[in-house]
C-alpha positions in Angstrom: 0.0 0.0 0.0 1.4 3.1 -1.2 1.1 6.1 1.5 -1.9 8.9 1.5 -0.1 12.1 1.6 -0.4 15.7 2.1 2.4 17.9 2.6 2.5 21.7 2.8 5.0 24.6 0.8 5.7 27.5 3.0 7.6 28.9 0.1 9.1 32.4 0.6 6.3 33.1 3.4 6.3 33.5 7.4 9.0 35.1 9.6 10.6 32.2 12.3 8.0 33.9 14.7 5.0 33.6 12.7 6.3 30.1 11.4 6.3 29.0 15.0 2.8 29.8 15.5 1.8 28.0 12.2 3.5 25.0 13.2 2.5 25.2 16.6 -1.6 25.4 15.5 -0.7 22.6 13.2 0.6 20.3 15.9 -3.0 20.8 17.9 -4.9 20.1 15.1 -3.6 17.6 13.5 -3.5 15.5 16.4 -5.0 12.2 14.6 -4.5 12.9 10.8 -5.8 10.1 8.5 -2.8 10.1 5.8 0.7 11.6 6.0 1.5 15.1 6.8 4.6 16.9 6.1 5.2 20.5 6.0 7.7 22.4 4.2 9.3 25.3 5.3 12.0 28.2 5.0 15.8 26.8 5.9 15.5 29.3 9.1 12.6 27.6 10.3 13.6 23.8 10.4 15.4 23.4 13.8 13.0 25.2 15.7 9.7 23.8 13.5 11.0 20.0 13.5 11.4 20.7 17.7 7.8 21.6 18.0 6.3 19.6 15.9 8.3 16.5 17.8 6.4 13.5 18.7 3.4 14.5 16.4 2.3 12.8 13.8 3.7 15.8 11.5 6.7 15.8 9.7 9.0 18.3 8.1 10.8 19.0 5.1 12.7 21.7 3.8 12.0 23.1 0.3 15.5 23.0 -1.4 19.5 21.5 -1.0 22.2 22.7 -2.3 23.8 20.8 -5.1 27.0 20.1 -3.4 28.1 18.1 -0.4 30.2 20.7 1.6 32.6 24.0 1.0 32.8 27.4 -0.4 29.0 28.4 -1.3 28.1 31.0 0.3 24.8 31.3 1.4 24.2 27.4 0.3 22.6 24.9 2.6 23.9 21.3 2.2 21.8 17.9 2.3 23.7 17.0 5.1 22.6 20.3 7.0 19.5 20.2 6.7 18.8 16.8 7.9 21.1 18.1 11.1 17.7 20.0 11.7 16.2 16.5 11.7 14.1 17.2 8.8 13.3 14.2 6.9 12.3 15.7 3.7 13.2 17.8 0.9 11.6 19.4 -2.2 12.9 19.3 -5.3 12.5 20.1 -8.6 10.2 22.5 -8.0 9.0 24.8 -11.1 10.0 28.5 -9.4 13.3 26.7 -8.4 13.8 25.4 -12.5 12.4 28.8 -13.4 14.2 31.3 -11.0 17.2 29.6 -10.5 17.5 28.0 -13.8 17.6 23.9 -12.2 18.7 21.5 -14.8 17.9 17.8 -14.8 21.7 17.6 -13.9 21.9 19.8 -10.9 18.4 18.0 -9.5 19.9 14.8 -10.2 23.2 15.8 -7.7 20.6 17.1 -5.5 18.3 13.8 -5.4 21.4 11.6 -4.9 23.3 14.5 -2.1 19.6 14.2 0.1 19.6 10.3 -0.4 22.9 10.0 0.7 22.0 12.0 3.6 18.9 10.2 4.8 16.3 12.9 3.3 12.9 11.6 1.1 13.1 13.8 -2.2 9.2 15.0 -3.0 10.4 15.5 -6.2 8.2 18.2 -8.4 8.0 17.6 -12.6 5.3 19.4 -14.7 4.5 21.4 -18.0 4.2 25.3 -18.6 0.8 26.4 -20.3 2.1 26.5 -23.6 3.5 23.1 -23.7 -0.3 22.0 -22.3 -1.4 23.7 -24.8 0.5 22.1 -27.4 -0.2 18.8 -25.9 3.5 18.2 -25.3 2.7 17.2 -21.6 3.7 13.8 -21.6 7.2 14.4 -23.3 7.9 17.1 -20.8 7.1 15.1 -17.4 8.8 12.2 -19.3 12.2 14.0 -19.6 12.0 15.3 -16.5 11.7 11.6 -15.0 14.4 10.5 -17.5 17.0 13.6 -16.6 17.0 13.6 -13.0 15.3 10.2 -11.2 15.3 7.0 -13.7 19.2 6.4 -13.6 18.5 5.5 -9.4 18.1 1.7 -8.3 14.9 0.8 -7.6 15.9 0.9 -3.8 16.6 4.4 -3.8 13.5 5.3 -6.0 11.4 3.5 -3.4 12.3 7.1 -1.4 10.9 9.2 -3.8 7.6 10.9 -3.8 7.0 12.4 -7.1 4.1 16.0 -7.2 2.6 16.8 -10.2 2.4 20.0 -11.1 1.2 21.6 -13.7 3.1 25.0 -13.8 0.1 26.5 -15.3 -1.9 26.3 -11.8 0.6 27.3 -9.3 -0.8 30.2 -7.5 -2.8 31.4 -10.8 -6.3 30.1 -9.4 -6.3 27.4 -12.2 -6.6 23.8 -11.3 -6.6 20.8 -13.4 -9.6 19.2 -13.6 -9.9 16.0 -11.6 -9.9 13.9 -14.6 -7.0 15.9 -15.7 -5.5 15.2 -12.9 -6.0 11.1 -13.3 -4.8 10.9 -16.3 -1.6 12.7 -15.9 -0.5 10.6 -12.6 -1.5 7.3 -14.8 0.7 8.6 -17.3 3.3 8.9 -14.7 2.4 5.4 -12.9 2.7 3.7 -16.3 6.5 5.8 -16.9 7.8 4.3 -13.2 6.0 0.3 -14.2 8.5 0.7 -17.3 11.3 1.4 -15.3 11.3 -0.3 -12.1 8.1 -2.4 -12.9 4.6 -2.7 -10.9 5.1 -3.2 -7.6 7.6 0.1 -7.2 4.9 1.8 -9.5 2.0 0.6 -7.3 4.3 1.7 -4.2 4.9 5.4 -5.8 3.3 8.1 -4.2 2.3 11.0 -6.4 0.7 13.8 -5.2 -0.9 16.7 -6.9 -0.1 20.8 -6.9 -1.5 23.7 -8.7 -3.9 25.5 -6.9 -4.7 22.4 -4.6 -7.2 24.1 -2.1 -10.0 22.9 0.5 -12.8 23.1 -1.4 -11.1 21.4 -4.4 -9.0 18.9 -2.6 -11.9 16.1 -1.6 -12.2 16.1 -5.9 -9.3 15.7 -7.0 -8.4 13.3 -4.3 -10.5 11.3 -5.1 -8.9 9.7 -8.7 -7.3 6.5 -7.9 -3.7 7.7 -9.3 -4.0 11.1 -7.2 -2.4 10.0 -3.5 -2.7 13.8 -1.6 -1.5 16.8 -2.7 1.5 19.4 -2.2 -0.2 22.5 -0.7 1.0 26.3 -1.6 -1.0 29.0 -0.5 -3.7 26.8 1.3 -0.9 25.9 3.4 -0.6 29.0 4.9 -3.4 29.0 7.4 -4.0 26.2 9.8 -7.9 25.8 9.0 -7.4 25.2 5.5 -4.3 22.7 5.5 -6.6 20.6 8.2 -9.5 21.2 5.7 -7.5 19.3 2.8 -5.4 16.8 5.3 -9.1 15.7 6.0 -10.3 15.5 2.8 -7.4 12.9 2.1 
């Protein structure tokens, strides 16, 4: 049985103050949640967030590593660091991370293998722009994205993926794939990791869905039987809503 999941992206949002009380609100409501939780935060906020959030049934991640193991790079934070924290997570691969900061398949890949190495769960983000949607160049994109950064891991080490769709299109824009949408991209992933690694790791793969993931859409889109929780932007920001969708899941 592959695990239900929703995890949260705190993005660029919430001083370590207000981050505290986020996390702290979190902690007394999701006392009993019926999937996985993880929440994502800023680097600053992952010692202090992973201490209250101790013995709860949340966990944390941070959103980013650095694609080197140790050195001169200033203002980097390595794998290895953030797991110090006793995070247990890291995104990666997420779209304003390949579009800001220019990722490339390469530097992901050196990322995946630094927060392997160092005991961390990649969620791992892949998804299309709107043009290439709209050109109905979807699959090839997500495809690439698998081939250029994940499927040269052993099965072993893929087993500690968890893969998010997003569709770039509906991050933070209000647009959200429709749940069949939705279904038929995550098969179309399912069916990419069977040819790979073969069923069972495939029928073991978590893939959640982002793009505008909220709590009135979230029970929806959950729903599909390829869709396994979401990864949470905005929504994630404010207790009441992250509970909403954790309990839609």
């Amino acid at each position: 049985m592959r695990t239900k999941m929703v995890a949260g992206n705190w993005k660029m949002n919430k001083t370590l103050q207000e981050g505290v009380a986020l996390a702290t609100e979190l902690k007394n409501t999701l006392t009993n949640p019926s999937c996985a939780v993880v929440i994502g935060t800023p680097f600053i906020h992952l010692a202090t967030v992973c201490e209250i959030v101790k013995g709860s049934p949340i966990r944390v991640a941070a959103e980013n590593c650095a694609d080197r193991e140790s050195g001169a790079f200033t203002g980097e934070v390595s794998a290895a660091m953030v797991r110090s924290t006793g995070a247990e997570y890291c995104i990666l691969g997420h779209s304003e991370r390949r579009q800001y900061y220019h990722e490339t398949a390469e530097i992901l890949k050196q990322k995946v293998l630094l927060a392997l190495a160092n005991q961390l769960k990649p969620i791992f983000c892949i998804g299309e722009v709107k043009e290439e949607r709209e050109s109905n160049r979807q699959n090839e994109v997500v495809k690439a994205q698998l081939e250029g950064s994940l499927f040269d891991l052993s099965a072993e080490e893929f087993s500690q993926i968890t893969l998010a769709y997003e569709p770039v299109w509906a991050i933070g824009t209000g647009l959200t794939a429709t749940p069949a949408q939705a279904q038929e991209m995550h098969a179309y992933i399912r069916s990419l990791v069977c040819e790979r690694y073969g069923k069972e790791v495939a029928d073991n793969t978590t893939i959640l869905y982002g793009g505008s993931c909220n709590e009135k859409n979230a029970a929806e889109l959950f729903a599909n039987a390829d869709v396994d929780g979401g990864l949470i932007g905005g929504a994630s920001l404010v207790a009441e809503k992250f509970a909403a969708i954790v309990a839609a899941r």
